[in-house]
N, CA and C atoms as a LAMMPS dump frame, in Angstrom:
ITEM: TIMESTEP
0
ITEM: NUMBER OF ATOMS
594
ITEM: BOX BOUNDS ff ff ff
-5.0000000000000000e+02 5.0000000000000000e+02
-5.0000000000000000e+02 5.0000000000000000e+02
-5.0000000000000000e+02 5.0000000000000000e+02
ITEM: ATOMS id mol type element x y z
1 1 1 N -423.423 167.121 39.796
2 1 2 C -422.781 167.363 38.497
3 1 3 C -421.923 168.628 38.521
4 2 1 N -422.266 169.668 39.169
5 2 2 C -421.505 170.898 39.644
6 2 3 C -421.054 171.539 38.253
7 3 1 N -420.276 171.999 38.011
8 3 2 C -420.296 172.619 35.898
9 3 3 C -420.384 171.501 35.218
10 4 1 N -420.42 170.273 35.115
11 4 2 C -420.798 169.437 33.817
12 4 3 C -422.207 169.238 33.077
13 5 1 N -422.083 169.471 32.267
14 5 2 C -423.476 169.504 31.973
15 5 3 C -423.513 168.492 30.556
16 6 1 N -424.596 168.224 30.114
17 6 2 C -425.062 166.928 29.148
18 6 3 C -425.653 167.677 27.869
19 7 1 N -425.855 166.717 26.841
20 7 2 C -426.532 166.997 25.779
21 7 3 C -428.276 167.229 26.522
22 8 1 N -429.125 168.577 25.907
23 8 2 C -430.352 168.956 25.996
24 8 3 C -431.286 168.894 25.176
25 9 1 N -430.3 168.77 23.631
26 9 2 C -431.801 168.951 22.455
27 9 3 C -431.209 167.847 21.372
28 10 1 N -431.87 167.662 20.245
29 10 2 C -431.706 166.548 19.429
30 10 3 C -431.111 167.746 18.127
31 11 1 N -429.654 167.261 17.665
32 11 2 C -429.051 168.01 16.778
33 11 3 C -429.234 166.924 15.264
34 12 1 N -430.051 167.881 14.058
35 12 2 C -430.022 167.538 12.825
36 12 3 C -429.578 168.156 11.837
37 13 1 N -428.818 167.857 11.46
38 13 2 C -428.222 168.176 9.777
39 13 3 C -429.338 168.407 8.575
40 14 1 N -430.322 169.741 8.455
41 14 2 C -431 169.28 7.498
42 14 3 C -430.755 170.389 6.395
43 15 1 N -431.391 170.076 4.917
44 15 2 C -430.897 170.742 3.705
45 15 3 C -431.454 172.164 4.346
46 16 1 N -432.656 172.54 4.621
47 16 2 C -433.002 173.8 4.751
48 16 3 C -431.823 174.949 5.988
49 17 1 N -430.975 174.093 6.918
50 17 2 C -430.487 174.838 7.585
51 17 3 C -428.974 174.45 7.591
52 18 1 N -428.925 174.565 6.045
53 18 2 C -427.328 174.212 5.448
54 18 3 C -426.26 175.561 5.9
55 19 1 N -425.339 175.832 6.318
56 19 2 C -424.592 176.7 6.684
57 19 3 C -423.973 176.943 5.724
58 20 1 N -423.55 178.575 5.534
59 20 2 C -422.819 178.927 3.761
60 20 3 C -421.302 179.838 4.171
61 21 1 N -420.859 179.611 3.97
62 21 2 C -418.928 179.993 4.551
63 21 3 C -419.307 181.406 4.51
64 22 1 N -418.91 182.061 5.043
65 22 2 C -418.699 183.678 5.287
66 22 3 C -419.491 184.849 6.44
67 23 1 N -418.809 185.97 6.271
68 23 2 C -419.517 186.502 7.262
69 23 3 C -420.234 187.942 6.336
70 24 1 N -421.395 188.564 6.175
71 24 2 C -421.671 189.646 5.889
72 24 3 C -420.458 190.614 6.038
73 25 1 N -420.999 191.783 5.093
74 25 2 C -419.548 192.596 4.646
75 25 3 C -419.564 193.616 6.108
76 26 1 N -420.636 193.925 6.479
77 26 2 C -421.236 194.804 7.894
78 26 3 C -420.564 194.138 9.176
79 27 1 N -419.885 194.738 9.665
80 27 2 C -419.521 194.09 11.213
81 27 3 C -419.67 195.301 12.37
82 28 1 N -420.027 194.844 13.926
83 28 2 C -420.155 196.33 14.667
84 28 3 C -418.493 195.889 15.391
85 29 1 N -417.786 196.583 16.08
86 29 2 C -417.177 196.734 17.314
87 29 3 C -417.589 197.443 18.567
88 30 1 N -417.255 196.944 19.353
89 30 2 C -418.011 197.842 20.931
90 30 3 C -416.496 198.175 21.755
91 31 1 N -415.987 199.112 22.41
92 31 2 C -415.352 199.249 22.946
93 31 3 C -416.233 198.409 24.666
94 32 1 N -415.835 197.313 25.276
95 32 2 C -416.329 196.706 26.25
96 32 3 C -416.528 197.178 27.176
97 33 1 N -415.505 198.512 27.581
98 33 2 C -415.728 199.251 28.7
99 33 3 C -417.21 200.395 28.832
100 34 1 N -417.572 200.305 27.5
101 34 2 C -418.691 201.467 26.843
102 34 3 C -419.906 200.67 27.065
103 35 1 N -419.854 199.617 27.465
104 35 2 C -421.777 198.567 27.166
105 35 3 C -421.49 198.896 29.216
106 36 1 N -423.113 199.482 29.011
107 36 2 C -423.037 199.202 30.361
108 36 3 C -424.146 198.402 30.789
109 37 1 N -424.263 197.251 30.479
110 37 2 C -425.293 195.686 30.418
111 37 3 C -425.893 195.452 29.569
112 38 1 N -426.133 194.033 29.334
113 38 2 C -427.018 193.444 28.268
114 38 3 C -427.553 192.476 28.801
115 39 1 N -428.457 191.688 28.196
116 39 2 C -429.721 191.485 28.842
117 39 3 C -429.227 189.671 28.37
118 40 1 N -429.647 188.619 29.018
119 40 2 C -429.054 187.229 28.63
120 40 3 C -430.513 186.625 28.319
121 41 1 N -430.968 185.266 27.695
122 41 2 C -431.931 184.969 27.852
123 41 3 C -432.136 183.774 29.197
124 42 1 N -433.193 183.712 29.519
125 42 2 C -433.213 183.49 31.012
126 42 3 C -433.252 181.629 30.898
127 43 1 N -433.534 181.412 29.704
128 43 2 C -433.177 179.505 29.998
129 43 3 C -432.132 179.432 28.932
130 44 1 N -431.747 180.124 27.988
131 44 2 C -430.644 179.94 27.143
132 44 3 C -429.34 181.301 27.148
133 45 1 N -428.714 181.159 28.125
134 45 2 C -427.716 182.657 28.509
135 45 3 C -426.878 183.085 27.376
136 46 1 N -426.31 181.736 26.522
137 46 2 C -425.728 182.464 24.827
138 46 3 C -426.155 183.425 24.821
139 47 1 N -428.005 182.871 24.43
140 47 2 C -428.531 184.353 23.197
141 47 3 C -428.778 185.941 24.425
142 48 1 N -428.282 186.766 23.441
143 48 2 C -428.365 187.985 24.185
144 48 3 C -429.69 188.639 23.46
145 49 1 N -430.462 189.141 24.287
146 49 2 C -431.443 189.927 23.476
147 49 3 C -431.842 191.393 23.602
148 50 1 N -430.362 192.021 24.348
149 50 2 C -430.729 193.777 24.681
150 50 3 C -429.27 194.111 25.094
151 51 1 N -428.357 194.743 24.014
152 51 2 C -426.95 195.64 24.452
153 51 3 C -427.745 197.292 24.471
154 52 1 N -427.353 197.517 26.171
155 52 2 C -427.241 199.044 26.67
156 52 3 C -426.282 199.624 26.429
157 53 1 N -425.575 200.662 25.808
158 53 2 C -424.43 201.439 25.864
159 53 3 C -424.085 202.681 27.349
160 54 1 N -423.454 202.775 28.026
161 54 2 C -423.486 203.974 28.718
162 54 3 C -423.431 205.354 27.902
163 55 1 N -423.964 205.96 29.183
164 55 2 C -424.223 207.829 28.736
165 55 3 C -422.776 208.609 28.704
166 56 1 N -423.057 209.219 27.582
167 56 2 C -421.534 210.37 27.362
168 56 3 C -421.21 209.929 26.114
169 57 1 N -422.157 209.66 25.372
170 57 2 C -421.776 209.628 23.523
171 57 3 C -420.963 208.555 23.327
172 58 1 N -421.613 207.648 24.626
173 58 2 C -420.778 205.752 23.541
174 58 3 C -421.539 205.231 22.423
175 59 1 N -421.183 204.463 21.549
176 59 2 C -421.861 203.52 20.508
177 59 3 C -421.025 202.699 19.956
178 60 1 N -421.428 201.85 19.14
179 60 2 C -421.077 200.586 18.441
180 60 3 C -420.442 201.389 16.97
181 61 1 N -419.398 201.194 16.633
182 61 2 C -418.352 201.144 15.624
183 61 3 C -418.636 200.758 14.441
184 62 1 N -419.124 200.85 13.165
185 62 2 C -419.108 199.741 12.117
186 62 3 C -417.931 200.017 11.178
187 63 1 N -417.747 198.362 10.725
188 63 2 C -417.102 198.161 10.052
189 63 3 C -417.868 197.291 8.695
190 64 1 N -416.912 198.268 7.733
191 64 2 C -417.37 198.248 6.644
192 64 3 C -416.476 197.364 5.828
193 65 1 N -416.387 195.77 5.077
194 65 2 C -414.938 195.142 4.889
195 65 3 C -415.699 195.187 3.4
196 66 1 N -414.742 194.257 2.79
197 66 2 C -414.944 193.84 1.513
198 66 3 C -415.004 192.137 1.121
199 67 1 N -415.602 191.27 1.309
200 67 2 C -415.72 190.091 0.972
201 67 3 C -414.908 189.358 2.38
202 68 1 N -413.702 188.557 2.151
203 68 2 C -413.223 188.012 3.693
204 68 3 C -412.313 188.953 4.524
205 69 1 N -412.469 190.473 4.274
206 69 2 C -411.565 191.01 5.042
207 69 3 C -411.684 191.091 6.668
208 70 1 N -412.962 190.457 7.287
209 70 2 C -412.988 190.149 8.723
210 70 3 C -413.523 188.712 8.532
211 71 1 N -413.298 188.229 10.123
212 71 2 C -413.676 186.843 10.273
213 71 3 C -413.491 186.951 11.532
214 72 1 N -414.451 185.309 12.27
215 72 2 C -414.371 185.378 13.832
216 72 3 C -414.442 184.076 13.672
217 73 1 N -414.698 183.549 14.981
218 73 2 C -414.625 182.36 15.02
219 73 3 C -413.785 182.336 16.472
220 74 1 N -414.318 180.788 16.945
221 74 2 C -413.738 180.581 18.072
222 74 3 C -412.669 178.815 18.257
223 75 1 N -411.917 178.807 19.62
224 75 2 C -411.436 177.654 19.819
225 75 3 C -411.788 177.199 21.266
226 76 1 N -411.493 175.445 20.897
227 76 2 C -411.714 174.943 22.621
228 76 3 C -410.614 175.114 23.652
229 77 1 N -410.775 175.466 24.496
230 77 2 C -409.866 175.646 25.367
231 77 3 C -409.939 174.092 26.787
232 78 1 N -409.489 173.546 26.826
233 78 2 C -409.677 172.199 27.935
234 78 3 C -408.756 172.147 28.907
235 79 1 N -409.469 171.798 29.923
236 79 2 C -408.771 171.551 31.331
237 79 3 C -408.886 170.175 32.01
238 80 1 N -407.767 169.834 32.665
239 80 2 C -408.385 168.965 33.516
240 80 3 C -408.864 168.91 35.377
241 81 1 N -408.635 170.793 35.378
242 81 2 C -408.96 171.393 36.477
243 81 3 C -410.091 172.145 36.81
244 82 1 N -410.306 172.705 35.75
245 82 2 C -411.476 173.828 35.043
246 82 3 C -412.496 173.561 34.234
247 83 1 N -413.726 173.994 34.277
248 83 2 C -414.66 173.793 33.077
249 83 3 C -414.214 174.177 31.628
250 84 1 N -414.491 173.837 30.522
251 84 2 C -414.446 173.972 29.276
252 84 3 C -414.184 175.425 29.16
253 85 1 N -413.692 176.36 28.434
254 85 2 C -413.854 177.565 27.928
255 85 3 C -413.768 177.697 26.181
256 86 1 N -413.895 179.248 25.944
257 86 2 C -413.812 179.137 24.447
258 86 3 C -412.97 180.555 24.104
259 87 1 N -411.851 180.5 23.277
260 87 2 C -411.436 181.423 23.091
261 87 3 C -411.571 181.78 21.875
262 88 1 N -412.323 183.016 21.853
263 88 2 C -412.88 184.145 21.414
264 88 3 C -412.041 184.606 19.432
265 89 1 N -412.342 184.862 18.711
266 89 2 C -411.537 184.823 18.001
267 89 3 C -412.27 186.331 16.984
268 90 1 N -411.164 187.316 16.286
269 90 2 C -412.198 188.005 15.393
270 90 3 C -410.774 188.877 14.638
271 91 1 N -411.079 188.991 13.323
272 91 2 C -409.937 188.98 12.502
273 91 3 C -410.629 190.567 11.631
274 92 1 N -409.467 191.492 11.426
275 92 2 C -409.975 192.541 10.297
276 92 3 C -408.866 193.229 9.5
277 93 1 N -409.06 193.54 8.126
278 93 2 C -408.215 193.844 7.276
279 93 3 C -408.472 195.129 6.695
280 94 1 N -408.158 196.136 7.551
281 94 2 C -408.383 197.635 6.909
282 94 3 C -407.469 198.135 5.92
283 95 1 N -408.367 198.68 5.138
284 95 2 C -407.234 199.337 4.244
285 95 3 C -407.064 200.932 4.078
286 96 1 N -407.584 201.466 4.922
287 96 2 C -407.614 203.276 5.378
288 96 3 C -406.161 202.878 5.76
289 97 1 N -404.879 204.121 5.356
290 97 2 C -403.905 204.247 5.881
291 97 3 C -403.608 205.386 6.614
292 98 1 N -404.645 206.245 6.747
293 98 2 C -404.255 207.81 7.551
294 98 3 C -403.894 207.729 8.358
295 99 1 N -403.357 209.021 8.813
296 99 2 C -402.831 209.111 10.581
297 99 3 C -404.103 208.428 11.681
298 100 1 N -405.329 209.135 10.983
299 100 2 C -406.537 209.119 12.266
300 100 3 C -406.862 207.581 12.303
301 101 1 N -407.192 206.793 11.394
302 101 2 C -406.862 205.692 11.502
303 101 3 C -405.79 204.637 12.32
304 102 1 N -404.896 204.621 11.45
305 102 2 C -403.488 204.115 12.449
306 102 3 C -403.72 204.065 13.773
307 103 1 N -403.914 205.258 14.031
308 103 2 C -403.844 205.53 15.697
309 103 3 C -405.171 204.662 16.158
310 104 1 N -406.459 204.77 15.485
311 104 2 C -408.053 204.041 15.799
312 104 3 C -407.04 202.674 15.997
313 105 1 N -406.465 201.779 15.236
314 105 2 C -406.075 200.685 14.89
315 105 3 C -405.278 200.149 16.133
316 106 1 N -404.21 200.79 16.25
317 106 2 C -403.143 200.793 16.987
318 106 3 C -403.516 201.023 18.47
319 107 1 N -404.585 201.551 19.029
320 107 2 C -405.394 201.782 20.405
321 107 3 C -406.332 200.697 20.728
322 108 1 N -406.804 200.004 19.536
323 108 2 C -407.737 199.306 19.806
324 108 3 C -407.702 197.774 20.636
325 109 1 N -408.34 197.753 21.784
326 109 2 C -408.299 196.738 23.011
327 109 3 C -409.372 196.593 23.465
328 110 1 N -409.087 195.512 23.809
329 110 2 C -410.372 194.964 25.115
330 110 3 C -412.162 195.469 24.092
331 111 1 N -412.226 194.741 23.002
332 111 2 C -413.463 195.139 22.473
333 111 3 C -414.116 193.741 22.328
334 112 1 N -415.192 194.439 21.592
335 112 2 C -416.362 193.308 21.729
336 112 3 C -416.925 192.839 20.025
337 113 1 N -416.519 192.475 19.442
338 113 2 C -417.248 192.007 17.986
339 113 3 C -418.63 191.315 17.608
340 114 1 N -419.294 192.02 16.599
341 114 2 C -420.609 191.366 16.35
342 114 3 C -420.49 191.237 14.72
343 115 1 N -420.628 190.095 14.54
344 115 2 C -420.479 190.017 13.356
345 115 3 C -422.086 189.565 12.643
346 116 1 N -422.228 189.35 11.08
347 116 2 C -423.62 188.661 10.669
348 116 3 C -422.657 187.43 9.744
349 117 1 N -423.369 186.308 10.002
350 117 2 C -423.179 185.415 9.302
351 117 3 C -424.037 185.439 7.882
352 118 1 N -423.3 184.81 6.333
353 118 2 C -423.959 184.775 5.423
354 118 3 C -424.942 183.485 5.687
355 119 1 N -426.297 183.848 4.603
356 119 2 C -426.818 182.605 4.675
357 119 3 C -427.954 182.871 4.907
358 120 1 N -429.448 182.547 3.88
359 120 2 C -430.844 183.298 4.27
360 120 3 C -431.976 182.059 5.262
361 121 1 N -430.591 181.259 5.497
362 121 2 C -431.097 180.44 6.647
363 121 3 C -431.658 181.065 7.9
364 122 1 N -430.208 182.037 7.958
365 122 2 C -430.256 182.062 9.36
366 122 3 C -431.349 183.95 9.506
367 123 1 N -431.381 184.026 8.289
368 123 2 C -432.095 185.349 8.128
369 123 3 C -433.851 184.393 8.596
370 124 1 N -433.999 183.836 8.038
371 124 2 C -435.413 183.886 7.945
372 124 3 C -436.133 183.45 9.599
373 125 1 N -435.63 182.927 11.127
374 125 2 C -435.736 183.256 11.886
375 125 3 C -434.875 184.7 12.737
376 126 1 N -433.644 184.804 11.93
377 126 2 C -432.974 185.655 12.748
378 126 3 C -432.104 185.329 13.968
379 127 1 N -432.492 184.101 14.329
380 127 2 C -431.447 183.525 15.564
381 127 3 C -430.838 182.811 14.944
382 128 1 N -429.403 182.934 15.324
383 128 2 C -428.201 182.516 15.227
384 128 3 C -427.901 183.849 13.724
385 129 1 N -428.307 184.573 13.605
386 129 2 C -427.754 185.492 12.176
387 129 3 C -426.641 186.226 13.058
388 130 1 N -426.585 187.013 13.8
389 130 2 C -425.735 187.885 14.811
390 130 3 C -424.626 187.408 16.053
391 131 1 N -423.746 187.066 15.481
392 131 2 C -422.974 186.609 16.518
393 131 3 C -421.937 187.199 17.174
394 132 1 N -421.917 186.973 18.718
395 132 2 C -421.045 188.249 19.105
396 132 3 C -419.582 187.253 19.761
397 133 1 N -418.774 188.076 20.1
398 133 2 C -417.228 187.995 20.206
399 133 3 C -416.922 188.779 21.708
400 134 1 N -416.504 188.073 22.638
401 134 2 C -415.492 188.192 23.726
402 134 3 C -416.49 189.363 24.344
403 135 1 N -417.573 188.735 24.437
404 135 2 C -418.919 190.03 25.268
405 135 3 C -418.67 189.493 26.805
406 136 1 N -418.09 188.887 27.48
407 136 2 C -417.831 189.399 29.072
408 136 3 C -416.516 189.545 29.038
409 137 1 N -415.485 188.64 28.376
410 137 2 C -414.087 189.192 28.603
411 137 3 C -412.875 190.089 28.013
412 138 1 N -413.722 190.378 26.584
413 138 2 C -413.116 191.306 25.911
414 138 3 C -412.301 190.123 24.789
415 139 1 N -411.761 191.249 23.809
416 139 2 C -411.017 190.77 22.926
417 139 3 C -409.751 191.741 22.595
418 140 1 N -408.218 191.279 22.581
419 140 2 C -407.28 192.279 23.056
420 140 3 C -406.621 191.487 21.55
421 141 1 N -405.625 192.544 21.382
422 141 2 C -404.824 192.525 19.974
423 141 3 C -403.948 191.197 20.218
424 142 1 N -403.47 190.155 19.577
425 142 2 C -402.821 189.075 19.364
426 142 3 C -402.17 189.137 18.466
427 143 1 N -401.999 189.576 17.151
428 143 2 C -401.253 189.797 16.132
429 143 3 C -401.566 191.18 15.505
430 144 1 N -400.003 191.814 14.852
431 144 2 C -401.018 192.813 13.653
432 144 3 C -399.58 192.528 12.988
433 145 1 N -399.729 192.336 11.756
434 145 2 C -398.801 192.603 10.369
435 145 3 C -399.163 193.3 9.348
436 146 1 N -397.831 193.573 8.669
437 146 2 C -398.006 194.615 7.659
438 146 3 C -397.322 194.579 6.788
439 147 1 N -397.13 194.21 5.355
440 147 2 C -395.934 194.492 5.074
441 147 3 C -396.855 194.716 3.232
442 148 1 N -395.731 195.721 2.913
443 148 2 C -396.378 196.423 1.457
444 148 3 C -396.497 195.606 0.273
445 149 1 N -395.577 194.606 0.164
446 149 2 C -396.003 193.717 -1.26
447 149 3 C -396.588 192.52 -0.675
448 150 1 N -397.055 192.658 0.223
449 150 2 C -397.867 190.975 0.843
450 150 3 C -399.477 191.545 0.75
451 151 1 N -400.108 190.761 -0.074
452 151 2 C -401.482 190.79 0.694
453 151 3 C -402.433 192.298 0.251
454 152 1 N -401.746 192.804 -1.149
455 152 2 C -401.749 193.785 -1.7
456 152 3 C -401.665 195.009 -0.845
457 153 1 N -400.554 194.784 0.26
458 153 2 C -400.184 196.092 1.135
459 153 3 C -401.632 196.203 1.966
460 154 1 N -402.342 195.356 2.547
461 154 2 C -403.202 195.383 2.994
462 154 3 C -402.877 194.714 4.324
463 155 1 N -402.632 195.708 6.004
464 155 2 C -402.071 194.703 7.461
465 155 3 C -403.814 194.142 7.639
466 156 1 N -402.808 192.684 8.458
467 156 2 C -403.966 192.04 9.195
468 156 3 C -404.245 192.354 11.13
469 157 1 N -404.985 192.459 11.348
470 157 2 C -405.346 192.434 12.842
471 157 3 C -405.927 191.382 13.05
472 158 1 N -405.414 191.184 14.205
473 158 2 C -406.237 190.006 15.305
474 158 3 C -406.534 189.732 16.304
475 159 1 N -407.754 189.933 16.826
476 159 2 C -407.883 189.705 18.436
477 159 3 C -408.653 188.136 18.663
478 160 1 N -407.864 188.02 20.003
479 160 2 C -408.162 186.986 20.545
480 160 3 C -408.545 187.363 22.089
481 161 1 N -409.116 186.89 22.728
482 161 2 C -409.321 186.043 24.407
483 161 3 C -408.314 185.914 24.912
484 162 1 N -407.799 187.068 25.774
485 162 2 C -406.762 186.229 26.819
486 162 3 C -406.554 185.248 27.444
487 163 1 N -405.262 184.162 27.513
488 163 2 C -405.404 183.149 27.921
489 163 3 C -405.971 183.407 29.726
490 164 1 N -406.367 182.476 29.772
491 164 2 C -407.533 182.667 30.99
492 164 3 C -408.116 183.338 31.525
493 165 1 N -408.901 184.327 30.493
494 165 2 C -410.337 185.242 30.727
495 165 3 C -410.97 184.561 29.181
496 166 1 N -410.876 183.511 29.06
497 166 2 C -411.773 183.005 27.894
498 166 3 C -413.554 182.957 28.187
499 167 1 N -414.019 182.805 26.907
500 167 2 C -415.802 182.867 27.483
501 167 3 C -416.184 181.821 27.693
502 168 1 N -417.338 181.79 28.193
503 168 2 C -418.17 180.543 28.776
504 168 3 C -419.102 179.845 27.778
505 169 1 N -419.121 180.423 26.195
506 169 2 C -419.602 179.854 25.175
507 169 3 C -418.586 179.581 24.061
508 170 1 N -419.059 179.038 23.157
509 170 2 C -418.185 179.066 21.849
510 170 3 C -418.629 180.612 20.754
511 171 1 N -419.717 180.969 21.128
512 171 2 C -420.209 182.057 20.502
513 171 3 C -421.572 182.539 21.362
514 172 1 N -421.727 183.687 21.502
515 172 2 C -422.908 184.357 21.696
516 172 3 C -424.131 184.607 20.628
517 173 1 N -425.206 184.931 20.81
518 173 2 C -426.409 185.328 19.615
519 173 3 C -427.028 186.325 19.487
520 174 1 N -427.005 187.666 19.359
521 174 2 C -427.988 188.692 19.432
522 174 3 C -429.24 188.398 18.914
523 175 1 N -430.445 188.298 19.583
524 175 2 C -431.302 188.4 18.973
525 175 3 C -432.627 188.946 19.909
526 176 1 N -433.44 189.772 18.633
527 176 2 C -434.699 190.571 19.634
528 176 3 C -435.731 189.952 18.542
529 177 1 N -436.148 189.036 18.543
530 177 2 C -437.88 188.386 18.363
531 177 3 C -437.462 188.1 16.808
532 178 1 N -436.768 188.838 15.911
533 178 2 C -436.831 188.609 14.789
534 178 3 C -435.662 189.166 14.041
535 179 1 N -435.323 188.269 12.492
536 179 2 C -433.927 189.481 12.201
537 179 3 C -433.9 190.974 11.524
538 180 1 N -435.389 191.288 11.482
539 180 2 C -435.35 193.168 11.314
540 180 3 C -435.427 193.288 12.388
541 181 1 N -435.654 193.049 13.478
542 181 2 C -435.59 194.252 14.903
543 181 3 C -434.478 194.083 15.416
544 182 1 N -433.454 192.75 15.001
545 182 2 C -432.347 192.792 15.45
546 182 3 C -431.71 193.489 14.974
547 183 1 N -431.383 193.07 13.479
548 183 2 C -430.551 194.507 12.712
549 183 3 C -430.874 195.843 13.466
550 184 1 N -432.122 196.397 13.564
551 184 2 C -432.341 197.509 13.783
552 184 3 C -432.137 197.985 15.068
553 185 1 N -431.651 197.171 16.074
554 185 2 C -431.048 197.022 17.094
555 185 3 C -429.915 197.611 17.294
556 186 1 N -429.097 196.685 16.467
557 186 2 C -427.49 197.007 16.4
558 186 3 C -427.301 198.212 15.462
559 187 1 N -428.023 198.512 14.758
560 187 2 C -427.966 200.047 13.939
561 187 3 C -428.248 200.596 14.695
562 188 1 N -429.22 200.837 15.851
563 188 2 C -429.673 202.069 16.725
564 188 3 C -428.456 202.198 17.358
565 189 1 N -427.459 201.002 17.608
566 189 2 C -426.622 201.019 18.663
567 189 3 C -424.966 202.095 18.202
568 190 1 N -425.188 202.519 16.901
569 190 2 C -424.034 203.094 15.995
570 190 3 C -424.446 204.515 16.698
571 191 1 N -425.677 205.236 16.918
572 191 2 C -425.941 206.285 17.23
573 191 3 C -425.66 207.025 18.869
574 192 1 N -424.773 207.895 19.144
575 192 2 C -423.829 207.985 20.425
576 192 3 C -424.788 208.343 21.168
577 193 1 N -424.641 207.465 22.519
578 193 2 C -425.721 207.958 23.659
579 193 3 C -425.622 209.536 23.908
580 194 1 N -426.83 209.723 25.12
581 194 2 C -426.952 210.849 25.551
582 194 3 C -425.704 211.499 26.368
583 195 1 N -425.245 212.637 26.228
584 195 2 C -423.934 212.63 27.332
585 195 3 C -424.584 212.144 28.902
586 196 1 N -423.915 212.347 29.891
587 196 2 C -423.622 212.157 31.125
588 196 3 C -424.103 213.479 31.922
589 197 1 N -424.87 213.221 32.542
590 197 2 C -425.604 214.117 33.715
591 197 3 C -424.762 213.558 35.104
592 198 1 N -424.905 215.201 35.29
593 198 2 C -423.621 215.334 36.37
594 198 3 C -424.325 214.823 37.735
């Protein structure tokens, strides 16, 4: 079979694990070059269940939106040479206009998005609540617009998956046993490592 692989589990549509449009207002960013490993699960490689940051005061970014001002989401990518891929998708609408900003905005490449999905579905095991964005190949700027009477003067950003460094899932899963230790996970992860010993 060599990369093809088959259906494994029996998929049901049921009322209790109804999916609800949106993403929590909380999102992290990771600069990709800053994780220095995370941990895969060993029969299901999606779910991730341990991001390391490297030493010298790296951490995870939050973003703070307002209702749909971020979004992610992914697409199929098909070959008839290559296995399946998925390109990576994650959208944000800041409205800070300062210098120090701009420049945060305008630098920003090759990162990694974790978003929370709404929905106390996915709260009450915690898997599938945390979903992450372009965690081996990064996510690089694809669009940014701006313009002052559009969109109440509010630019959009967008990163996508370079065409062919796409991921090997449609989405990733953070999860550590439950969804408070996960949250509390990705909050520990806002706090800047130890510096760097020489």
């Amino acid at each position: 079979m060599g990369c093809l692989k088959g259906i494994t589990a029996t998929i049901t549509n049921s009322c209790t694990s109804q999916p609800k449009m949106g993403l929590v207002s909380k999102a992290w960013i990771l600069n990709r070059s800053d994780i220095e490993s995370f941990t895969a699960d060993s029969t299901t490689p999606q779910k991730i269940t341990a991001i390391t940051m490297k030493a010298g005061g790296k951490q995870a970014w939050a973003v703070t939106a307002y209702r749909q001002d971020i979004d992610a989401g992914f697409d199929l990518v098909t070959s008839e040479t290559l296995p399946e891929a998925y390109k990576h998708y994650f959208k944000l609408e800041p409205w800070d206009e300062n210098s120090a900003q701009i420049a945060n905005l305008d630098n920003m490449e090759d990162i990694v998005a974790i978003v929370e999905r709404v929905g106390n579905n996915t709260k009450s095991s915690g898997d599938g609540a945390f979903q992450i964005y372009g965690l081996k190949n990064g996510l690089f700027k694809s669009s940014a617009s701006g313009r002052a009477n559009t969109n109440n003067g509010v630019p959009t950003y967008e990163f996508t998956s370079r065409d062919g460094q796409e991921e090997d899932h449609s989405k990733y899963i953070f999860f550590d046993s439950a969804y408070d230790t996960t949250l509390q996970a990705l909050v520990s992860l806002e706090t800047p490592t130890s510096p760097s010993t020489p």
